[in-house]
PDB file of N, CA, C and O in Angstrom:
ATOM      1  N   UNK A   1       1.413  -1.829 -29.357  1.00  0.00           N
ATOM      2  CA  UNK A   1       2.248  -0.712 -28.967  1.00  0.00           C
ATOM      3  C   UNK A   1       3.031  -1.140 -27.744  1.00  0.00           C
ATOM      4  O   UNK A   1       2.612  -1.553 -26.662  1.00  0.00           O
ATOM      5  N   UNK A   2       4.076  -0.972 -28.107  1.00  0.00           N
ATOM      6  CA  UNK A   2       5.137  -1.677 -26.809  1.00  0.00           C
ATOM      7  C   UNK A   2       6.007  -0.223 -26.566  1.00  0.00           C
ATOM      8  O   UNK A   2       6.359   0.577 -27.434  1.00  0.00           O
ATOM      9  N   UNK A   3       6.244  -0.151 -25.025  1.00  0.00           N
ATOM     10  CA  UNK A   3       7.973   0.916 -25.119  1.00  0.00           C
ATOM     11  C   UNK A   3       9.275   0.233 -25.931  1.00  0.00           C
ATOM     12  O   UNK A   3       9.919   1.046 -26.594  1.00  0.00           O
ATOM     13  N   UNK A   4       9.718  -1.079 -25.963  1.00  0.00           N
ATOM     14  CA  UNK A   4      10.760  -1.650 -26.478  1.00  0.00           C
ATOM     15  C   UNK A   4      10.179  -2.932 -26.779  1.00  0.00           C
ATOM     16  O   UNK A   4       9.407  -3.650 -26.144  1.00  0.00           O
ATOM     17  N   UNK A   5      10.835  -3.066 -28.099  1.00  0.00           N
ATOM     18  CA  UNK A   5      10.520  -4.785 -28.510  1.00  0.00           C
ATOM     19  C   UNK A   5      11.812  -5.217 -28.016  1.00  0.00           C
ATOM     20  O   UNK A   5      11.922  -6.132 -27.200  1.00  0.00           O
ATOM     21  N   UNK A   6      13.087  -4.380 -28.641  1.00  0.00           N
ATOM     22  CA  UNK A   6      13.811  -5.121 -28.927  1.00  0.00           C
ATOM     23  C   UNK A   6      15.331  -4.390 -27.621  1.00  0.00           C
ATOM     24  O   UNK A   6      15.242  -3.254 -27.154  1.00  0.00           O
ATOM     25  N   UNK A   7      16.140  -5.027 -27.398  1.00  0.00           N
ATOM     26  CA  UNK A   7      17.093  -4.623 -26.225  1.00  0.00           C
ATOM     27  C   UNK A   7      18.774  -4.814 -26.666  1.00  0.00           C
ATOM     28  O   UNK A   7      19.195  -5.714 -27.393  1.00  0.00           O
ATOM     29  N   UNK A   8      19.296  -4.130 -26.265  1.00  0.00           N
ATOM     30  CA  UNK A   8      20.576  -4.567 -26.621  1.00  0.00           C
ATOM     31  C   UNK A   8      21.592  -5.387 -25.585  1.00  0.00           C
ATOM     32  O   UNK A   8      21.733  -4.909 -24.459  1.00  0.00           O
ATOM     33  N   UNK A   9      22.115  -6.286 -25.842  1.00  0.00           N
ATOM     34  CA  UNK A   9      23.295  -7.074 -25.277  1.00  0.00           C
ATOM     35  C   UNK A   9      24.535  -7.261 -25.474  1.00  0.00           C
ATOM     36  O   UNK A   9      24.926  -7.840 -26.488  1.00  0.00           O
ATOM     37  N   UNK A  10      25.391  -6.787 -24.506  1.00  0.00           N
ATOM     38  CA  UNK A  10      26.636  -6.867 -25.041  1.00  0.00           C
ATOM     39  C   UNK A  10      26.484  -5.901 -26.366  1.00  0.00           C
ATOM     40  O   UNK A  10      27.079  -6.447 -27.295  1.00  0.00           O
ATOM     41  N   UNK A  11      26.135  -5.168 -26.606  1.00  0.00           N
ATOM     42  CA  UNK A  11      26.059  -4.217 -27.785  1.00  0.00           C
ATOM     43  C   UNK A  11      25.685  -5.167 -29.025  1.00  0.00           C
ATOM     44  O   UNK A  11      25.974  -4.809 -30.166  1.00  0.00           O
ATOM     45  N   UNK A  12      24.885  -6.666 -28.718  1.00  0.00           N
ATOM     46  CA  UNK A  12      23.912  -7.077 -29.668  1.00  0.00           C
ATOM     47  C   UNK A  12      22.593  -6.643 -29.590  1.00  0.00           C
ATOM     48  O   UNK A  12      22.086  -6.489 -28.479  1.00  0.00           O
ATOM     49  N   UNK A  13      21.918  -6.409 -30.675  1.00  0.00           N
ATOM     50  CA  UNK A  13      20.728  -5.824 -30.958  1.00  0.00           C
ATOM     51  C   UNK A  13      19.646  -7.705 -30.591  1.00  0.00           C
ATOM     52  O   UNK A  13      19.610  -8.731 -31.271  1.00  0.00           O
ATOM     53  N   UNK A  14      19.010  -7.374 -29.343  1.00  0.00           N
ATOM     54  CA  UNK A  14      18.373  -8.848 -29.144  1.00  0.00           C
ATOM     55  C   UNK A  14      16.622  -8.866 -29.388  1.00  0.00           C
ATOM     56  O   UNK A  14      16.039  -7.835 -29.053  1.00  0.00           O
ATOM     57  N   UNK A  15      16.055  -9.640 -29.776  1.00  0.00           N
ATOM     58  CA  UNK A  15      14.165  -9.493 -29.682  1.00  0.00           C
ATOM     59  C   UNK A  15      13.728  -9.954 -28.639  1.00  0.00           C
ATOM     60  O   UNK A  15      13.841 -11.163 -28.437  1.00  0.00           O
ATOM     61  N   UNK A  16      13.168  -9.194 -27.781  1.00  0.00           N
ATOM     62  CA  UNK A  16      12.692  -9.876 -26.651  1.00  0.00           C
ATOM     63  C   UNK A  16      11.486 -11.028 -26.906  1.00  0.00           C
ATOM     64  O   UNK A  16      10.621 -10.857 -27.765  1.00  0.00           O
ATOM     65  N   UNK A  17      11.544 -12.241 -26.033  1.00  0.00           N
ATOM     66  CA  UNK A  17      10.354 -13.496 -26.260  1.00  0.00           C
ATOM     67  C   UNK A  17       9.123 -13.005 -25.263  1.00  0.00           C
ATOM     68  O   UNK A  17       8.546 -14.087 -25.152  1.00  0.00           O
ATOM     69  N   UNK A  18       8.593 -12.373 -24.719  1.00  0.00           N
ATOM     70  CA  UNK A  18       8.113 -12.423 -23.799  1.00  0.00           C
ATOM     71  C   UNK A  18       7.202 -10.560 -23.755  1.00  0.00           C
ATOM     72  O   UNK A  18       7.646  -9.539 -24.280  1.00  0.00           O
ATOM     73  N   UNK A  19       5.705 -10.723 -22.840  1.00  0.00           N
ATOM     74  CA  UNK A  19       5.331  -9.287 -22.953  1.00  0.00           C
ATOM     75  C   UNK A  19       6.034  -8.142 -22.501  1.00  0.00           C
ATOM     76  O   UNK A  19       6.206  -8.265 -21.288  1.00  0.00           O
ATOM     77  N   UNK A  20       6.559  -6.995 -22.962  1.00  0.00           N
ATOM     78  CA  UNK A  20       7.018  -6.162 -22.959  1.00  0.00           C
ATOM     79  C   UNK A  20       6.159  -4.810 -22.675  1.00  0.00           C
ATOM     80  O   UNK A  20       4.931  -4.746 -22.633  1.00  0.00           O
ATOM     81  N   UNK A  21       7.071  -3.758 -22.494  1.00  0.00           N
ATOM     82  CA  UNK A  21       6.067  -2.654 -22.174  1.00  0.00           C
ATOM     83  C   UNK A  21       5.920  -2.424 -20.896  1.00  0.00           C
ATOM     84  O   UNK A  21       6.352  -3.105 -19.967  1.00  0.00           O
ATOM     85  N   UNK A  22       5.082  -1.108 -20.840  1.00  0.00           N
ATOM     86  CA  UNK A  22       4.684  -0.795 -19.525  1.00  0.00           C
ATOM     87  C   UNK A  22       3.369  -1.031 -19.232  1.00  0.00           C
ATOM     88  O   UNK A  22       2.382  -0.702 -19.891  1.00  0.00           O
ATOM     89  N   UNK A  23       3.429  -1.647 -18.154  1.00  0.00           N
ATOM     90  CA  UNK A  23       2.213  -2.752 -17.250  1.00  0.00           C
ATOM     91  C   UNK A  23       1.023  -1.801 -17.678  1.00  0.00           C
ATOM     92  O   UNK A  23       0.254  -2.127 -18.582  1.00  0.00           O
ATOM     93  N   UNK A  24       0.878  -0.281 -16.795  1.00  0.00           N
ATOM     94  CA  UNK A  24      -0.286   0.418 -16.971  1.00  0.00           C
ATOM     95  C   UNK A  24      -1.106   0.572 -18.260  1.00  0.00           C
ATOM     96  O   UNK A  24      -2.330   0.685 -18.329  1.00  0.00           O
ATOM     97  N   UNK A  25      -0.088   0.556 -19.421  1.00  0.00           N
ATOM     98  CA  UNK A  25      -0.683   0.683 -20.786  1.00  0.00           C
ATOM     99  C   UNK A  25      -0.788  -0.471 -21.581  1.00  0.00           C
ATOM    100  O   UNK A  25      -1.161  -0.359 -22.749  1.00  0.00           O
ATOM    101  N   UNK A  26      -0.371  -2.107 -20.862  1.00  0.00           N
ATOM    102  CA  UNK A  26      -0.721  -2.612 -22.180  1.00  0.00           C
ATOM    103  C   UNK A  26      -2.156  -3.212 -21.673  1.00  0.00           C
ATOM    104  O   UNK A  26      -2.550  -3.024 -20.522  1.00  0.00           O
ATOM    105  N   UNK A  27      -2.925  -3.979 -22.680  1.00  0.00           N
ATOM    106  CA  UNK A  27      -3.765  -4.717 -22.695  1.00  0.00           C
ATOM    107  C   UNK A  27      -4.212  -5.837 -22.150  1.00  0.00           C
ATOM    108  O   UNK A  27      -3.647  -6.770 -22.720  1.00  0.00           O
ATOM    109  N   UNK A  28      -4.958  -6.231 -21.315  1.00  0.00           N
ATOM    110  CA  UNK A  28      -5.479  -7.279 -20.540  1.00  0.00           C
ATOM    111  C   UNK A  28      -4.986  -8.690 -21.385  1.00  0.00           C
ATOM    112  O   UNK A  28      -4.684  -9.694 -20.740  1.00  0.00           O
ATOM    113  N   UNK A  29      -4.938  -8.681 -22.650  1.00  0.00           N
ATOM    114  CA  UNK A  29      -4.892 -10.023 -23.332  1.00  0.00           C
ATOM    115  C   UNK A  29      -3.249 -10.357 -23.276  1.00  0.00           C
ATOM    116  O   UNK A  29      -2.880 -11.531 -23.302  1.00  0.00           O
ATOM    117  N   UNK A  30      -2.205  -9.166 -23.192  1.00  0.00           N
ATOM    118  CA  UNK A  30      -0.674  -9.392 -23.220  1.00  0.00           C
ATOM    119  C   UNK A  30      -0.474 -10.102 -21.967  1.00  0.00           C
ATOM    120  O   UNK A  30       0.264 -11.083 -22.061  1.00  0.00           O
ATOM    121  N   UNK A  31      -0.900  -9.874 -20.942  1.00  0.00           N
ATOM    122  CA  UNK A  31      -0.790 -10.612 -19.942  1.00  0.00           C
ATOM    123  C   UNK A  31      -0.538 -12.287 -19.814  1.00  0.00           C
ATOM    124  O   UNK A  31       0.370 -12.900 -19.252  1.00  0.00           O
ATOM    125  N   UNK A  32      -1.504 -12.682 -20.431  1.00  0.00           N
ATOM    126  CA  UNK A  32      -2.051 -14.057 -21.117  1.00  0.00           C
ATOM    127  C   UNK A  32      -1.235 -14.393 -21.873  1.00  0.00           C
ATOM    128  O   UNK A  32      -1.329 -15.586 -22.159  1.00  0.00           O
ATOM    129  N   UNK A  33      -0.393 -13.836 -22.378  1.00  0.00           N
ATOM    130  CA  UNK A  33       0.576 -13.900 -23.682  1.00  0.00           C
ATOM    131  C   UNK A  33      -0.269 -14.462 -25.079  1.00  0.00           C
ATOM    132  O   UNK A  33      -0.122 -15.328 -25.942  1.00  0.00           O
ATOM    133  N   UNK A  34      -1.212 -13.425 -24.729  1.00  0.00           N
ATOM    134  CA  UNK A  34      -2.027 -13.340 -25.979  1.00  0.00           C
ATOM    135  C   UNK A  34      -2.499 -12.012 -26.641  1.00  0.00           C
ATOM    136  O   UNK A  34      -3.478 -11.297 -26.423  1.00  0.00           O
ATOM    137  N   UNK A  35      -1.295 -11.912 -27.670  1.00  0.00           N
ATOM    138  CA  UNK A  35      -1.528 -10.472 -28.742  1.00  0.00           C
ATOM    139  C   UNK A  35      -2.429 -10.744 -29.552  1.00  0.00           C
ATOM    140  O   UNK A  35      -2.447 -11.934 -29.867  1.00  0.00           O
ATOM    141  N   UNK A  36      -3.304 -10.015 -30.089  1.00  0.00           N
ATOM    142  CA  UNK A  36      -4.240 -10.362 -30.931  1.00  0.00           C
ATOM    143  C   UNK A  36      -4.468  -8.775 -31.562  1.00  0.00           C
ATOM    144  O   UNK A  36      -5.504  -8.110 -31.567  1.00  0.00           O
ATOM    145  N   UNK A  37      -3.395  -8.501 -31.977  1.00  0.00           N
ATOM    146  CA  UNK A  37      -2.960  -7.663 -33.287  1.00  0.00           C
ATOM    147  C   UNK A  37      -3.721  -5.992 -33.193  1.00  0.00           C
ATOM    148  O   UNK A  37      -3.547  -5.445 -32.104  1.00  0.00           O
ATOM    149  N   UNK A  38      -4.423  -5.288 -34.108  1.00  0.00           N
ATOM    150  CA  UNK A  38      -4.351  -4.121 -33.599  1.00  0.00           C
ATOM    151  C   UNK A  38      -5.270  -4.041 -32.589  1.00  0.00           C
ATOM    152  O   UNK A  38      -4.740  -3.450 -31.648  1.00  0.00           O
ATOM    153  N   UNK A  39      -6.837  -4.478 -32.238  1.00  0.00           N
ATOM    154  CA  UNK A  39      -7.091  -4.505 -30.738  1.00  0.00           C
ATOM    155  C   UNK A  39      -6.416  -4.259 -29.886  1.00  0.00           C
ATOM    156  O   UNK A  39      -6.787  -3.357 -29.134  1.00  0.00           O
ATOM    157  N   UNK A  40      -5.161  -4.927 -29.625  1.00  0.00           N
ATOM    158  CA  UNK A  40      -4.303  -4.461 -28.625  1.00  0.00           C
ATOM    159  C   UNK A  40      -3.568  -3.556 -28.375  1.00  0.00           C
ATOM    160  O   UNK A  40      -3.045  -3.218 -27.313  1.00  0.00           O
ATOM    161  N   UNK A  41      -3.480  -2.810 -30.189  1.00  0.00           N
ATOM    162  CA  UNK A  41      -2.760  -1.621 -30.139  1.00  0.00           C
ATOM    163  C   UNK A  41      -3.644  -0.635 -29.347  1.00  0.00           C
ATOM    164  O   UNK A  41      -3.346  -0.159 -28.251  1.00  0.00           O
ATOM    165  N   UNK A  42      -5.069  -0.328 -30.231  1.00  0.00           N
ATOM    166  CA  UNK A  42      -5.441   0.470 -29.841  1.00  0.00           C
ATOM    167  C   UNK A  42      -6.224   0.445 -28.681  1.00  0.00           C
ATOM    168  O   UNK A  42      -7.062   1.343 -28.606  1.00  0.00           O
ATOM    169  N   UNK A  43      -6.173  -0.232 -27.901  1.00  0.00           N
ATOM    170  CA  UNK A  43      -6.152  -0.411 -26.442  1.00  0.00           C
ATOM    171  C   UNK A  43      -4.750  -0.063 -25.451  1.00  0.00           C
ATOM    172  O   UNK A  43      -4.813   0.266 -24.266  1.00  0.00           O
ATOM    173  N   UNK A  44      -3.739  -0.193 -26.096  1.00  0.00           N
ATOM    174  CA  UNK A  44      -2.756   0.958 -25.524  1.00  0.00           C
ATOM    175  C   UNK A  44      -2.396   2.388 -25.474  1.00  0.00           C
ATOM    176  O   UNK A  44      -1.889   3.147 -24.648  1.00  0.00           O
ATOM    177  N   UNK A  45      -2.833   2.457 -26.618  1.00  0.00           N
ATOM    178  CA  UNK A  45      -2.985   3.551 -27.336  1.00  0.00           C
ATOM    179  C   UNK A  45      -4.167   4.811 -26.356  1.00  0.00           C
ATOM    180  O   UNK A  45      -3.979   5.970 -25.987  1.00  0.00           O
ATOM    181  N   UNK A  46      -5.228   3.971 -26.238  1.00  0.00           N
ATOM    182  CA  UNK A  46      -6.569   4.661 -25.958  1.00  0.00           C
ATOM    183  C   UNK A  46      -5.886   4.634 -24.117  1.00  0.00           C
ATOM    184  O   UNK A  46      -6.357   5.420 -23.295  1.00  0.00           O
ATOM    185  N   UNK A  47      -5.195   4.013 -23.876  1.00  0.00           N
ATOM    186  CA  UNK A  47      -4.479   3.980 -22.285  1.00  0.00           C
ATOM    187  C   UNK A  47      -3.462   5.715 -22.289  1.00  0.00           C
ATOM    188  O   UNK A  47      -3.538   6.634 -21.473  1.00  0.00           O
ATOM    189  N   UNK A  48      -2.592   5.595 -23.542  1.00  0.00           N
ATOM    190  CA  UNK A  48      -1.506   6.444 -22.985  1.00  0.00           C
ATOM    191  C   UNK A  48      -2.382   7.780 -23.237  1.00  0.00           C
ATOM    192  O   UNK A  48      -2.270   8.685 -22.411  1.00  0.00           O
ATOM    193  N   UNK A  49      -3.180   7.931 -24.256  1.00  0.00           N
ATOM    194  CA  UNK A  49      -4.311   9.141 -24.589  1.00  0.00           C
ATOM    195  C   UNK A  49      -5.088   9.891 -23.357  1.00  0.00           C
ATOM    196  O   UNK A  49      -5.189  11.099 -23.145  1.00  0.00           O
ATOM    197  N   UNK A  50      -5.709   8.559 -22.464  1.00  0.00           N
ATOM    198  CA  UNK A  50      -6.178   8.962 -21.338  1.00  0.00           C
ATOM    199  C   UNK A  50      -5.606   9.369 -20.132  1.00  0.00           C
ATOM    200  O   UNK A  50      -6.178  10.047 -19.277  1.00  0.00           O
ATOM    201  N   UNK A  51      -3.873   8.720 -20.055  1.00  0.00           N
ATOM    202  CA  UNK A  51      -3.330   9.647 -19.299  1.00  0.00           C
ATOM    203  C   UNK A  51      -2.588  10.981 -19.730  1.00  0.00           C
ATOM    204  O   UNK A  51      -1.761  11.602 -19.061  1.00  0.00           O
ATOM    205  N   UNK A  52      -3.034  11.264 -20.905  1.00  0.00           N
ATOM    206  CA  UNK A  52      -2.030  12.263 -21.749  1.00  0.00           C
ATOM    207  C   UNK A  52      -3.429  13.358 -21.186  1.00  0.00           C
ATOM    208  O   UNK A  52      -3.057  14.466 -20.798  1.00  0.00           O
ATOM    209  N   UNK A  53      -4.684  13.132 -21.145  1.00  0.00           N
ATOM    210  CA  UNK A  53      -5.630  14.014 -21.233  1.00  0.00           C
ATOM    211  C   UNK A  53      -6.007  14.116 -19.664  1.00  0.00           C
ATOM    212  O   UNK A  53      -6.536  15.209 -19.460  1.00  0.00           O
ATOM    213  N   UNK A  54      -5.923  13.438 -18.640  1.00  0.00           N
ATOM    214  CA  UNK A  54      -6.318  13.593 -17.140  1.00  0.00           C
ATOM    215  C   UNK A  54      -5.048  13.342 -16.387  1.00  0.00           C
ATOM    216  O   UNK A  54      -4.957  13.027 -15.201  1.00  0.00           O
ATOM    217  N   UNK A  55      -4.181  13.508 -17.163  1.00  0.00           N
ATOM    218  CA  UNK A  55      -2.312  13.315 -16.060  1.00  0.00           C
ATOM    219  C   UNK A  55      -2.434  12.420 -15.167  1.00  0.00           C
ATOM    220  O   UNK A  55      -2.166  12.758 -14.014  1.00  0.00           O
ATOM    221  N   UNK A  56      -2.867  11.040 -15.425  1.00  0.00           N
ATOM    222  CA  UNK A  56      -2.625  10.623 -14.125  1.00  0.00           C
ATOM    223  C   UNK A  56      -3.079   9.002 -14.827  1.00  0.00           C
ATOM    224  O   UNK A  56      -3.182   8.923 -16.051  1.00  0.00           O
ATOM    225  N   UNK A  57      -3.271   8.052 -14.156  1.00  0.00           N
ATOM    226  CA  UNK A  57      -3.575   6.422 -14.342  1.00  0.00           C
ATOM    227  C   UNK A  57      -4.762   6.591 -14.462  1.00  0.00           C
ATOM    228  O   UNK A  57      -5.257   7.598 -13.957  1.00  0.00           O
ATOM    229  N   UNK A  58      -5.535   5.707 -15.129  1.00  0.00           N
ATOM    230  CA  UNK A  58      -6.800   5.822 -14.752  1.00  0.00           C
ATOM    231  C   UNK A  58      -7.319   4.661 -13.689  1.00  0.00           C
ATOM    232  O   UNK A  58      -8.509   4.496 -13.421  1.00  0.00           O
ATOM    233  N   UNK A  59      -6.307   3.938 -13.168  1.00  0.00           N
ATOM    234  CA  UNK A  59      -6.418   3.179 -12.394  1.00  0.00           C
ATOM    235  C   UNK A  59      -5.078   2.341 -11.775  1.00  0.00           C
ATOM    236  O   UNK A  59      -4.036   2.286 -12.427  1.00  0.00           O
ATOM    237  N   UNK A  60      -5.220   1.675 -10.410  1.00  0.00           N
ATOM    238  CA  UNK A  60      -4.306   1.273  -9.935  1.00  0.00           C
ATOM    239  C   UNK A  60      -3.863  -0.250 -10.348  1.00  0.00           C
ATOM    240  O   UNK A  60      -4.778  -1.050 -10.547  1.00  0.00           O
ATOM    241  N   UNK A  61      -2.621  -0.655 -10.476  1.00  0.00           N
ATOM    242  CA  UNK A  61      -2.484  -1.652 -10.849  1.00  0.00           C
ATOM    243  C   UNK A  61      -2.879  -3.003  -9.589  1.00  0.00           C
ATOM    244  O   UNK A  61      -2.686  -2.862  -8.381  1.00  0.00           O
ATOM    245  N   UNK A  62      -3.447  -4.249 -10.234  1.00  0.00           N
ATOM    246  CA  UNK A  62      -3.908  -4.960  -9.388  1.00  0.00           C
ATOM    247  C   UNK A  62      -2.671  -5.946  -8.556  1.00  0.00           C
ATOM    248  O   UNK A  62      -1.790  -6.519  -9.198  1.00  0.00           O
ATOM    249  N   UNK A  63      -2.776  -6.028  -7.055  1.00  0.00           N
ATOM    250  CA  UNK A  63      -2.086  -6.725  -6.535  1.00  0.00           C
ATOM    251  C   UNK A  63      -1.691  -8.308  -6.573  1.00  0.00           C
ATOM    252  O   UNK A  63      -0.747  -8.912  -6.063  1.00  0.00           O
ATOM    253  N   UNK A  64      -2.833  -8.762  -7.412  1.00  0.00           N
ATOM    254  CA  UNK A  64      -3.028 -10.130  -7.368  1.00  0.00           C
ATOM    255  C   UNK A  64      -3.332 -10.267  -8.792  1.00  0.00           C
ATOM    256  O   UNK A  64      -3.590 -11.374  -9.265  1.00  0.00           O
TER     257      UNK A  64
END
């Protein structure tokens, strides 16, 4: 589950190479630039759910 795969340029439709999305919701393994298929969905998934149900992050993003 990504916000955008794909971006437009110059009003070309482009695929991005690289992890996408928003930091808070994706998965520890995208980082790594390692997708490993629906695991990762529903590990985003189970992210945007938990802020859909307690309004808020369930945690802060790490500095390092």
């Amino acid at each position: 589950m990504e916000d955008e795969q794909y971006h437009k340029v110059k009003g070309k439709e482009v695929m991005l190479s690289g992890p996408t999305g928003t930091n808070v919701y994706m998965a520890p393994e995208c980082f790594a630039k390692e997708y490993r298929g629906p695991p990762t969905d529903i590990w985003s998934s189970g992210m945007v759910l938990l802020f859909m149900l307690i309004g808020k992050r369930s945690w802060r993003i790490a500095k390092e």
